[in-house]
N, C-alpha and C positions, 0 to 999 in steps of 0.2 A: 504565477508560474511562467517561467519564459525558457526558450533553449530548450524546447521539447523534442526529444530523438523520434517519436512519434511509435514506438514499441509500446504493443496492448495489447497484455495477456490478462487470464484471470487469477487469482491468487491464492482467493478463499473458499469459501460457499458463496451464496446468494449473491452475485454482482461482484462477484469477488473480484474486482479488475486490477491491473497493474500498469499502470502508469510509468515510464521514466523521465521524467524530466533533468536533463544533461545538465543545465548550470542552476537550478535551485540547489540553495545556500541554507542552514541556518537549521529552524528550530520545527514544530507542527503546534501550530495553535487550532486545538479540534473545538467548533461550537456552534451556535443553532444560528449565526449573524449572516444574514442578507448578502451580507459583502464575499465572504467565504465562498457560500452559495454561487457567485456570480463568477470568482474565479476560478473553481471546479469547474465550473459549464464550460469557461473560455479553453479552460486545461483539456477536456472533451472535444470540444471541436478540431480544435487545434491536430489531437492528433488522429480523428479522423482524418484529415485530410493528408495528411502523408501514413500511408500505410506502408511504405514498402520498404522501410527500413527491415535490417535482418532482425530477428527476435533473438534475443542474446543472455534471457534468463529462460531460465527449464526451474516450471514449477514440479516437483518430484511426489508429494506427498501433501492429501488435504483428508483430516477427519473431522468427525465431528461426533461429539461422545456425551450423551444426555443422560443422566439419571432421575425419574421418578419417583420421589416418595411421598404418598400422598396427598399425589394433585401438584406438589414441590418441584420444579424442575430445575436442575442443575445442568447448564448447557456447557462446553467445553471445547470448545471450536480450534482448531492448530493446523497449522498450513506452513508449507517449510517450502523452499526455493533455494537457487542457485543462480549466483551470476556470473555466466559463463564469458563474461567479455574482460578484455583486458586493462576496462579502464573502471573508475568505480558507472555504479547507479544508482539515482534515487529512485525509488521505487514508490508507487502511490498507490495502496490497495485501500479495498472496499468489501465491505459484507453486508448482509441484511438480518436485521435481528428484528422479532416481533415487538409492537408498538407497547407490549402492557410490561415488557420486561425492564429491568434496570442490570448494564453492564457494573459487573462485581472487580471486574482489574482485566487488564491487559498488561503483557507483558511480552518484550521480544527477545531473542538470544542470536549475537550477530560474531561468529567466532568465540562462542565459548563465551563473553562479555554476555552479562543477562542485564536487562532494563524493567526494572518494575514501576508498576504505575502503584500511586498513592494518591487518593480521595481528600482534597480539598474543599473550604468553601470557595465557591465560584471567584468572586473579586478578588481575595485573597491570592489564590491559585494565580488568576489571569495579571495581577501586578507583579509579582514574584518574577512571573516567567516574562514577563517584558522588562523587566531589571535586567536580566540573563539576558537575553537577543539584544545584541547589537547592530545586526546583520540582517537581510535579508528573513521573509519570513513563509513557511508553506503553508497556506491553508486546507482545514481538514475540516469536517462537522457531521453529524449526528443530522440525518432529515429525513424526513416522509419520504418512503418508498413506495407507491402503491395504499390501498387498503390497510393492509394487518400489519406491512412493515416497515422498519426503517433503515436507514442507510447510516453503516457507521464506516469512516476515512481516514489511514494515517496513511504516512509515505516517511521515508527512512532511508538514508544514502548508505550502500552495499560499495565494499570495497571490492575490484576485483578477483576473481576467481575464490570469493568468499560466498558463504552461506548465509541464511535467515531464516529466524522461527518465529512467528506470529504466533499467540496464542490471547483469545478472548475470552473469556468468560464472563454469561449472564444468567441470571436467575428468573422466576416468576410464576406464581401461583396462575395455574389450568383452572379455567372459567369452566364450567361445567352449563353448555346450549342444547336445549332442545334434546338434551337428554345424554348426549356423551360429553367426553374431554377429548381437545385436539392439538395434536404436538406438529407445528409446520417447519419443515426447512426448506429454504429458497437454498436452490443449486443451482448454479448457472456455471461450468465452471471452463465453458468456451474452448476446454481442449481436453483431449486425452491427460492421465495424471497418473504414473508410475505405482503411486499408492493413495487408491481411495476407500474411504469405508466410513457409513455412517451406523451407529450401534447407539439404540437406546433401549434402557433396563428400567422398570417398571417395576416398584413395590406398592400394593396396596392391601394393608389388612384386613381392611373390609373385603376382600375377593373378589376379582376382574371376572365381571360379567361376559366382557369380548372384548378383541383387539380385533380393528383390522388397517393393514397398515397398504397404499399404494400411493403410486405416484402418477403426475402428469405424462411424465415422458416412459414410463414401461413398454416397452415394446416385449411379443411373446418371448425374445431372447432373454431378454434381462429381468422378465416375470420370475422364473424359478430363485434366483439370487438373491429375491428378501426373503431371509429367513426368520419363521416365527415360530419363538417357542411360549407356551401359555401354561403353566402347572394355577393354583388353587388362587395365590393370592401375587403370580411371578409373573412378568413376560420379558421377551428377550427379542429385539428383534435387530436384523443386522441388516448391511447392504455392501458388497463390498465387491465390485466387478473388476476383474483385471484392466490390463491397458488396452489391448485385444478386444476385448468384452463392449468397450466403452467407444470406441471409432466409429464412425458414421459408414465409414469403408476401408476394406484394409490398407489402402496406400496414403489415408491420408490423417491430418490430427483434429479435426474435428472431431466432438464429443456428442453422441447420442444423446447425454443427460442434460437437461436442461429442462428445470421448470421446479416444483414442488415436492419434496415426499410430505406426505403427512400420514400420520396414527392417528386414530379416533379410538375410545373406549370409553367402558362404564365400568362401573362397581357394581358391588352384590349392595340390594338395600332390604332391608326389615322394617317390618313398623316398629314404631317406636321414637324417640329420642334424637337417633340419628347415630353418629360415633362419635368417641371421642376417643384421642389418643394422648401420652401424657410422656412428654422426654425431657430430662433435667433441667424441671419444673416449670417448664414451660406446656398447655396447650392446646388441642385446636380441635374445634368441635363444629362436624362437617350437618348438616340439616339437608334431608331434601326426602321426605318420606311417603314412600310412594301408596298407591291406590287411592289418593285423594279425590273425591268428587272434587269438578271446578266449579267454582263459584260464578255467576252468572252477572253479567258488564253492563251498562249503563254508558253507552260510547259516544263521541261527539266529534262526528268531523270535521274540522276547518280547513276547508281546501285553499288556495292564495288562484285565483284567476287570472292577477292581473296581465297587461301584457307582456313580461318577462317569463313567463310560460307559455306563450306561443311556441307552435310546431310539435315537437317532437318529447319534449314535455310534458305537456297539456295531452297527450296520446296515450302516454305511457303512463302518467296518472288516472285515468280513465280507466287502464286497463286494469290495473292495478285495484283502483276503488269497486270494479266489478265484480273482480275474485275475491275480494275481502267479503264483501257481504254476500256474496255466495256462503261465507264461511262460516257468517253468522250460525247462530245457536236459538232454537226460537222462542229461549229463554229471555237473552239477550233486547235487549233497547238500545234505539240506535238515532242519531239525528246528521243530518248533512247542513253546514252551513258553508257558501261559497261565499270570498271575498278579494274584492280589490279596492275603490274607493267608495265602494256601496259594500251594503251588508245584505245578502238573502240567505232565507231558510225554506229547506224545503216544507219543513210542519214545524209549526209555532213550537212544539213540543215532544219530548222523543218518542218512538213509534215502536209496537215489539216488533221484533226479527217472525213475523210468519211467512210464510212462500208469500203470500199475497201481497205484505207490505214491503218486501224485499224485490219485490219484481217490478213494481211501482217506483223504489228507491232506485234503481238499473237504468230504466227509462231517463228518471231524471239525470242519471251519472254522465249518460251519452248526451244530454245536452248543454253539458258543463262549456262554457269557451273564453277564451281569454281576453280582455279589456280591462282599462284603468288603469288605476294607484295601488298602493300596497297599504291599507289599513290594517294591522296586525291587533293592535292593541283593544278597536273595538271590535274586531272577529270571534279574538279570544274570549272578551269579556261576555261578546252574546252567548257564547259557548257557557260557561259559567254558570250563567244567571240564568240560562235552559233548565240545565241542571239542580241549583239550588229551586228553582221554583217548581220543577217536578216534585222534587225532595219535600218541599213543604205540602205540597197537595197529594203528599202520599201516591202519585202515582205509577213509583217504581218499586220493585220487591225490596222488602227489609233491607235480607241479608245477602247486595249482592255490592260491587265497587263501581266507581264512577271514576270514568278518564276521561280528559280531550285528547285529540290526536289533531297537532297541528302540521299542515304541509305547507312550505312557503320555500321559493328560490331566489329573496333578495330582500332587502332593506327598508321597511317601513316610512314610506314617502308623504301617507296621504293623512290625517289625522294628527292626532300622539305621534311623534317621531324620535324624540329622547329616549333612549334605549333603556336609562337605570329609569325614568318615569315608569315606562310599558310596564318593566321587571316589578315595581315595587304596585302599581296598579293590579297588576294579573295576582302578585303574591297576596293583597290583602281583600281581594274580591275573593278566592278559594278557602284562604287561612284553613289549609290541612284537610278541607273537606273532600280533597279528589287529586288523582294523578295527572299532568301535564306532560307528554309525549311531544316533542320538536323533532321533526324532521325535516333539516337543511337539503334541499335540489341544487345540487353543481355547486360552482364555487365563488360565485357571485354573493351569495347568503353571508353572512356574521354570524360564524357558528357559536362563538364564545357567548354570545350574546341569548341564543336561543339553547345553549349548552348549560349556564348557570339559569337562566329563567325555566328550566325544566326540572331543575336538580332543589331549587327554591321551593317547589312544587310536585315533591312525592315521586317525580316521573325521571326519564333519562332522554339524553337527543343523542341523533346518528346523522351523520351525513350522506345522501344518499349522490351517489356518483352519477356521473349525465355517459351514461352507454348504455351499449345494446338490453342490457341484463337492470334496470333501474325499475323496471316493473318487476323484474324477482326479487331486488335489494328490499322493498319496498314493501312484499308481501312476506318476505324473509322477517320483516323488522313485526309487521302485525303478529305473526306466528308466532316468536317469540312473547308478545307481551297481550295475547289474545286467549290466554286462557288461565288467569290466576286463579290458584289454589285456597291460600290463606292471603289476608290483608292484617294490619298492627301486630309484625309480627314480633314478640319479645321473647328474647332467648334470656333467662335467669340464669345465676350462678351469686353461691353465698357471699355477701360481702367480707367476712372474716378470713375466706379462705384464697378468695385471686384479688389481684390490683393488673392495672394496665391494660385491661377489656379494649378489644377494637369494638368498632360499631356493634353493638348486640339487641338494635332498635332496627325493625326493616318494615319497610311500607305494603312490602310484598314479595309474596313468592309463588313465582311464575313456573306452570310444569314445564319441566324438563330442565331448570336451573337448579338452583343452590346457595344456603346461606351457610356465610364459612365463616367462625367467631375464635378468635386465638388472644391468648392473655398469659398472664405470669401466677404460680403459683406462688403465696406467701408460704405457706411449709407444704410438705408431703404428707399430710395426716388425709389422706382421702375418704374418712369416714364421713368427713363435714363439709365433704362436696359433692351437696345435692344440685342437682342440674332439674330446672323447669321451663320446659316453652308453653307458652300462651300465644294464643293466634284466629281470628276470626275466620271463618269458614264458611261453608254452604250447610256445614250441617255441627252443631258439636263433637267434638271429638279431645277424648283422653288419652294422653299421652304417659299420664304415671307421670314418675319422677327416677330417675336414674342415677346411681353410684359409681361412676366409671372404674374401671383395674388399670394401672400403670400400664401401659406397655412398650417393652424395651425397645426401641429401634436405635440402629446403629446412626451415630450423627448429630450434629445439632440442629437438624432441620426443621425442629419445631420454633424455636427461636425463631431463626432469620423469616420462615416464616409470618410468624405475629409481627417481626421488624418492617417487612417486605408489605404485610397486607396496610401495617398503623401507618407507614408512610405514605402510602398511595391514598388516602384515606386524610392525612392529614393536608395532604396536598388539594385536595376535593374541596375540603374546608378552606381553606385558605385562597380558595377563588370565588366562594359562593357561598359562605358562611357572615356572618354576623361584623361589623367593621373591627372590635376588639378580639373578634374569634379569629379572623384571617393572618393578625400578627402573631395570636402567639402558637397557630397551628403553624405559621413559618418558622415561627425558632425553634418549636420541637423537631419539625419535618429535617430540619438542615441538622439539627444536633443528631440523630437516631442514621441522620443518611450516612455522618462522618463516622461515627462509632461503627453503622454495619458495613462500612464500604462500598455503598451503594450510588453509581453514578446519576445523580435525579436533576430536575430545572436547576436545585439551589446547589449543587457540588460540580466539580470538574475534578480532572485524575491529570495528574502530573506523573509523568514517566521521568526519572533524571538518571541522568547518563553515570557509571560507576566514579569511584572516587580519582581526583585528577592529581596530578603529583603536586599542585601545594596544599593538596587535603580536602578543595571543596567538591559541593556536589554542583552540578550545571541541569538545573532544566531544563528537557529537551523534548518534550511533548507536551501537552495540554491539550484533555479533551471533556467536552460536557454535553451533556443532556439540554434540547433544548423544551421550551414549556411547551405543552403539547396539550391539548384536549383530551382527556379518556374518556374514550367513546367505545363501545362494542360495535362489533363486527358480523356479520353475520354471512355466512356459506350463501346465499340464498338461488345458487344454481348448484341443480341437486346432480348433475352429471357433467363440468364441465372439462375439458381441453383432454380430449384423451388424447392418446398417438396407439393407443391397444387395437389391434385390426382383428374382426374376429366376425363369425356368421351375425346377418342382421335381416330386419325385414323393417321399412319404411314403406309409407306412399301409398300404390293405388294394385294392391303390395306389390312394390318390387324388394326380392331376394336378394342379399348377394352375399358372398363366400368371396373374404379377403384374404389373401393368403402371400401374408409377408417373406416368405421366405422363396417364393418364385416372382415377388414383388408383381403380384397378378389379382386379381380379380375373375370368379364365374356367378354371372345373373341371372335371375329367371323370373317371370310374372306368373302368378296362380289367380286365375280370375277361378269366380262361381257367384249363384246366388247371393243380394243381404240375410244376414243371420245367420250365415255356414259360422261352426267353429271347425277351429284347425288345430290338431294338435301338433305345437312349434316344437317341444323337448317332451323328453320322459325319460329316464333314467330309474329303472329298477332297483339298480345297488343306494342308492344314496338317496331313494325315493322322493328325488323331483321331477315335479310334472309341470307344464306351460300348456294352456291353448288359451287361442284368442279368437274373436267373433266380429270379423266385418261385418259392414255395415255401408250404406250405398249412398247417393248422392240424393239431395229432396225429393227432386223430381228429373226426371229423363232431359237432359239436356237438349238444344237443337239438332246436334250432329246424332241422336240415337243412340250414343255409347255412356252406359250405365260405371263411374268410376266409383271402385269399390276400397273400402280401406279398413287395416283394424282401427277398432272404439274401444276394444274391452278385454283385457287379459284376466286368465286366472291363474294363480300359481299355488302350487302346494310343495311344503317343505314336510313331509312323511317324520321326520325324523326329531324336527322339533314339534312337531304335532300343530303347526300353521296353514293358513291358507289366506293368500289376498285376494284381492279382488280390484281391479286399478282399472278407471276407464278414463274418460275425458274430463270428468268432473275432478274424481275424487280416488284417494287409495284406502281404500278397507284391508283389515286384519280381521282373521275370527281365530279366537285361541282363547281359550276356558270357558268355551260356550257362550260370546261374545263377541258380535262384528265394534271395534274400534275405528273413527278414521284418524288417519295419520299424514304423515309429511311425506316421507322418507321410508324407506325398508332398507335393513342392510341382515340379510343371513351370514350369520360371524361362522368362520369357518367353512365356506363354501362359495359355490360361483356367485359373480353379482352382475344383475339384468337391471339392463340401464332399456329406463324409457320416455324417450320426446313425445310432451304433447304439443302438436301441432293446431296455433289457433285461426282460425279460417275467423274472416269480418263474416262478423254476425246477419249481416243482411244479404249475404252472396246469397242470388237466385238457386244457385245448387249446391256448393260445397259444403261440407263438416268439418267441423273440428275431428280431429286422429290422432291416431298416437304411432310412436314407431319405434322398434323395439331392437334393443343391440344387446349382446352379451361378452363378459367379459371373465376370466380366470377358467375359461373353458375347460382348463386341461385339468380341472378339478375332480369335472366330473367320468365316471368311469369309461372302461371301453362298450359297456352294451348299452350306451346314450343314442338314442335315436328321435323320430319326428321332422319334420320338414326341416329345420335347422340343425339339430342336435345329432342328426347323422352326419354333417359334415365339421363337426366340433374335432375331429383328431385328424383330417386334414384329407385329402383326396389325390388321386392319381388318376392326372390324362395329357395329351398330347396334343400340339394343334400345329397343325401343316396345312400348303396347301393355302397361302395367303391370296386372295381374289379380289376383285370388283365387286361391291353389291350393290343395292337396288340407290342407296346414296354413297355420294362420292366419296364422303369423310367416315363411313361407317364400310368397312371391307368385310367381307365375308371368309371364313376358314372353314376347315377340316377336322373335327373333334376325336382325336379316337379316348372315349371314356365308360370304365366298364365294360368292356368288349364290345362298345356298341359304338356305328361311326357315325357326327351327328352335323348338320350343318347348322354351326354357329355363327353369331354377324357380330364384330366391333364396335361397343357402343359406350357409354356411361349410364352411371345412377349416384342419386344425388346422397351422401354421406352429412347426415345434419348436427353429427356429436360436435366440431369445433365452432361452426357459424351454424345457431339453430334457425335465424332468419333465412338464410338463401342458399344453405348446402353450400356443400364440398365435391366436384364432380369428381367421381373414381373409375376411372376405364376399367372394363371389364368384356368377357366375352360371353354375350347374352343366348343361352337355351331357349330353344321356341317352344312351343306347343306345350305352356305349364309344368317345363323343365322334363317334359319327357322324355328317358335317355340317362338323364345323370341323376334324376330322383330313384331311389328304391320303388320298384313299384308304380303309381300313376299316382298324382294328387289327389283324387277322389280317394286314394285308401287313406286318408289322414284326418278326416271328417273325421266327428266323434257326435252324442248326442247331447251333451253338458259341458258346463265352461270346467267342471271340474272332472269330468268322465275322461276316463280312456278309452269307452267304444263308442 
């Protein structure tokens, strides 16, 4: 791209940027090629560096319009613009769509002229359209965005004082983690937008357990504006803030919105079978049956030492390998082996999970450190043959599964180095007896490689990213695959009555996921479609056998479906399957991609410009999918990037009451004895209650001052009949007469209390581990909400005059009049830990002395109670 005007707006959603480049010529060749890549970035720089050109398109209108039907998502993305200048533009937009979806068409309307895209094979497509370009060419491509998403690019020359409509459309079946489904849109859309509104609709016949839908950038103005509506088996949720609503400040166009919205939700589940649903003759049959005992693990660590995890790495692994086997079950069997171009173990043989051999395993975690080579191949194999030789000396339980969990961030140096040797070594040392888990650190690693060597082998890899948050990635990734339910799992269905079954053979099924099996009915006689799952477990368990009833749903969404799941599936096969398997799942996978219109590695979409007056058509676009790794993802920060300002308590507790709309802050510290509880909220009508219990430092520091902090919350939810229990360790649930622990808590329909554990080095002479506690959707809860926090959840009135000198220079003392009482306040900060939980966020405030006496109801001492779950 050359002759760049240096005009950058945004266009779409998610990165939606706009681009004009003044003399690009010609055609858009979109694809996954290096070279593309390289001159986007220069098209980037470039017009960084002159910004001061006038902005001469007015984007007017950006939605985004999703429908749900079972798990099915239909995304519909349309962004329209205006080019307000005299001369043409070309125009170079961008969006971001998630990594597991396949773009179904695009299409633009540029004056009334409409351009449709048409799904070709790749090479085909990309000859065609270099036939057609003579000229000059604009590059566009499909690439890694982040984690979850990707970046899809065209650009389109706009004649003057003419118009344009982007419209994308993608598909793709909701993974169901850790217990819900979650629908994400990137918005970024860098300016105010005449007409915005994102609206997604929700059918599930099985019945929506909960929806709850927020975002990163909500602030309490634009809290009220997503709207949710939930009936039995319906949800409706919208978002659609005027231009007003949407300004950072009134004079100017920056855009408050900026960052995520996402839905999370579940379904209603029954024992039994699972569902199934059945729409012109095609269908799809969901599995994930709850109240299963879990089946108890046989684990094997292999951690990579060498030196290429020096620093900050090799920390963050540690930390990580600590909380895991904290997490142990003391069911569970576990073994550590470290490697680089040596092999050790910490016990010849796996060890159970009891406090005693787990606190032993801890010790050893903290003296893990980095040196040598990268021996992968005999790491894993020790791993293996641990296993298999426990297995033969009978001295693991029957009926429980066996996995490695390998950690490595780089390339096998020292040993075996040939990568298909390692692959074909590791696969016939196992041969099916146990799951192999890869997990790639940073980007140094060959994920492809430890990506097909795990999928060879029962298991799946992830990549775990090098930042702050790689010890949550990490414990995110165990949590997920650390408490299987059933192992061989076979889902049946008569051979007379379906053809064209996706996978319906699973290695495993992990709580809180989901196996999802879709196929083609040979006729509609459904007397003679018996459905049977078989599947190994912790204890037997009958499932009967099941007759499904048709049920009508509007659409052909059960199809594209089975089209959507067989191709992603066939593409799996065709990187890590068998040498005669990988060809001919390629020619299915391309034939089923062209048929359903589905942009994948093997198609590209050809957009051609309307018919030209000697009758032909002109390709004028081409875009594809580049090959990519499917890999799951996983949330593994359970609170992060809010912009929500709302009462909180952090620290040694310091209080504080944010209050956005005077763009202010008021603090206060409540010191008292270890073991006081406090009660933080209580709300009668909606019967939730909050107290927590500090707790002090080891021992009495030098300077004599005892730092106190909350360890331990309790919460009760009256109404769904819950109570947690969440401290430093661990988050408890009791509901049906039963403490559960858990991940996560989200109370569907109601406020949601966000809490940082803060970890203090384990061998600090004095400090603890804490927690620190924020609350969010406050304005949920009613007007007779009270408690140290919960009385200032619907917002406060006072005044501060009277600005002075205090006792430090940079902290000034004022005037308070609050409550009818006048107090002397001093100018100070407190550390805000929800965006950077490492080192806080400092928020000026003006700090209440004497345990907020003055602007508390009452005196702190009235907030004491005698139980974590009492009100007196």
């Amino acid at each position: 791209m050359s002759g760049l005007l240096g005009v950058r707006l945004l266009l779409l959603w998610g990165s939606a940027c706009l681009w004009l480049p003044g003399l690009a010529r010609g055609s858009l060749f979109i694809s996954g090629a290096h070279e593309a890549l390289q001159e986007t970035r220069g098209a980037a720089r470039s017009l960084q560096k002159r910004s001061t050109t006038e902005v001469t398109v007015e984007v007017y209108s950006v939605t985004v319009d999703c429908t749900v039907t079972s798990r099915f998502a239909h995304t519909v993305m349309t962004s329209k613009a205006l080019n307000k200048a005299n001369t043409s533009q070309e125009i170079f937009f961008e969006m971001e769509l998630p990594k597991t979806a396949f773009i179904t068409n695009f299409s633009m309307e540029i004056d009334g002229q409409v351009y449709v895209g048409e799904v070709k094979e790749k090479e085909k497509a990309k000859k065609e359209y270099e036939k057609a370009v003579s000229s000059g060419q604009t590059a566009g491509l499909v690439k890694a965005s982040g984690r979850k998403m990707e970046k899809f690019s065209v650009s389109v020359n706009i004649a003057a004082k003419s118009n344009v409509t982007f419209i994308l459309t993608y598909e793709e079946l909701l993974q169901r983690k850790q217990g819900q489904y979650e629908i994400l849109t990137r918005i970024k859309p860098k300016q105010a937008v005449q007409e915005f509104q994102i609206v997604t609709n929700i059918y599930e016949p099985q019945g929506i357990s909960y929806v709850d839908a927020h975002a990163t950038f909500l602030s309490n103005e634009l809290l009220p504006l997503v709207e949710k509506t939930v009936t039995d088996n319906k949800a409706h949720i919208s978002f659609s803030p005027t231009l007003e609503q949407q300004r950072k400040c009134a004079s100017c166009d920056e855009t408050l919105i900026d960052g995520d919205f996402i839905i999370k939700y579940d379904v209603n589940r029954v024992a039994g079978l699972g569902d199934i649903q059945i729409v012109n003759g095609y269908f799809v049959h969901f599995f994930a049956p709850p109240d299963l005992p879990r089946v108890p693990k046989n684990v094997v660590f292999v951690i990579d030492r060498s030196g290429s995890m020096s620093g900050r790495k090799m920390v963050q692994t540690r930390e990580a390998l600590l909380a895991i086997l904290k997490d142990l079950h003391e069911e569970d069997y576990f073994a550590l082996i470290q490697f680089d171009d040596r092999i050790d173990s910490w016990q010849k043989s796996l060890t159970k999970a009891t406090k005693e051999n787990v606190d032993q395993a801890m010790i050893y975690v903290q003296q893990i450190n980095y040196r040598g080579g990268t021996n992968i191949n005999q790491a894993v194999l020790t791993g293996v043959e641990m296993l298999l030789k426990d297995r033969r000396e009978k001295k693991l339980p029957e009926r429980s599964v066996d996995m490695i969990i390998l950690l490595t961030d780089g390339m096998p140096n020292s040993g075996e180095s040939h990568l298909p040797r390692i692959q074909e070594n590791v696969r016939s040392a196992i041969r099916g007896n146990m799951s192999l888990f890869c997990l790639g650190f940073g980007n140094d690693v060959d994920y492809s490689f430890l990506d097909v060597m795990s999928k060879q082998n029962k298991g799946l890899a992830r990549r775990i990213f090098e930042g702050s948050d790689a010890t949550l990635q990490l414990q995110g990734f165990y949590d997920e695959v650390s408490s299987p339910l059933l192992s061989d799992v076979d889902m049946r269905y008569p051979d007379n009555a379906v053809e064209s079954l996706t996978t319906n053979h699973f290695n495993q099924l992990f709580n809180g996921s989901e196996i999802v099996v879709a196929g083609r009915l040979m006729d509609n006689d459904l007397d003679n479609f018996l459905v049977e799952v078989f599947g190994q477990g912790a204890s037997t368990v009958d499932w009967g056998v099941m007759y499904p009833d048709e049920e009508y749903i509007f659409g052909d969404f059960t199809e594209r479906l089975w089209a959507y799941l067989t191709i992603q599936q066939l593409l799996e096969k065709s990187k890590s399957g068998a040498t005669d398997e990988k060809a001919n799942a390629t020619a299915k996978a391309l034939d089923m991609s062209l048929q359903y219109s589905f942009v994948t590695p093997l198609t590209s979409m050809v957009v051609t410009k309307p018919e030209t007056e000697d009758g032909t058509d002109t390709p004028s676009h081409l875009f594809s999918a580049p090959y990519r790794a499917a890999s799951m993802t996983v949330d593994s920060c359970l609170y992060c990037d809010f912009t929500l300002v709302s009462p909180a308590v952090d620290g040694d507790p310091h209080f504080m009451i944010e209050l956005p709309d005077r763009d202010d802050a008021l603090c206060f510290n409540v010191n008292d004895k270890p073991g006081t509880i406090f009660n933080l909220v209580r709300d009668p009508n909606s019967g939730i209650l909050v107290n927590g219990q500090i707790i002090g430092d080891k021992k009495i520091p030098p300077d004599g001052k005892i730092n106190t902090y909350f360890w331990r919350f309790g919460i009760i939810h009256q109404t769904l009949g819950v109570k947690l229990e969440v401290d430093t360790e661990v988050i408890s649930v009791f509901q049906d007469g039963k403490w559960v622990k858990l991940l996560t808590v989200t109370l569907k329909d109601s406020v949601k209390f966000v809490i940082l554990l803060h970890k203090v080095w384990k061998k600090h002479p004095y400090h603890r581990d804490y927690l620190g506690f924020y609350t969010l959707d406050s304005h949920l809860l009613s007007p007779s909400v009270h408690g140290l926090l919960g009385q200032f959840y619907h917002g406060i009135e006072y005044e501060v005059t009277n600005l002075r000198p205090g006792e430090v220079p940079e902290k000034p003392d004022a005037t308070m009049f609050v409550k009818g009482q006048e107090l002397n306040v001093t100018r100070g900060w407190q550390r805000d830990f929800r965006r950077d939980m490492k080192n806080g966020e400092n928020v000026p405030c003006w700090f209440i002395h004497s345990n907020g006496t003055g602007l508390l109801d009452g005196d702190a001492t009235d907030y004491i109670v005698s139980g974590l779950f009492k009100t007196v």
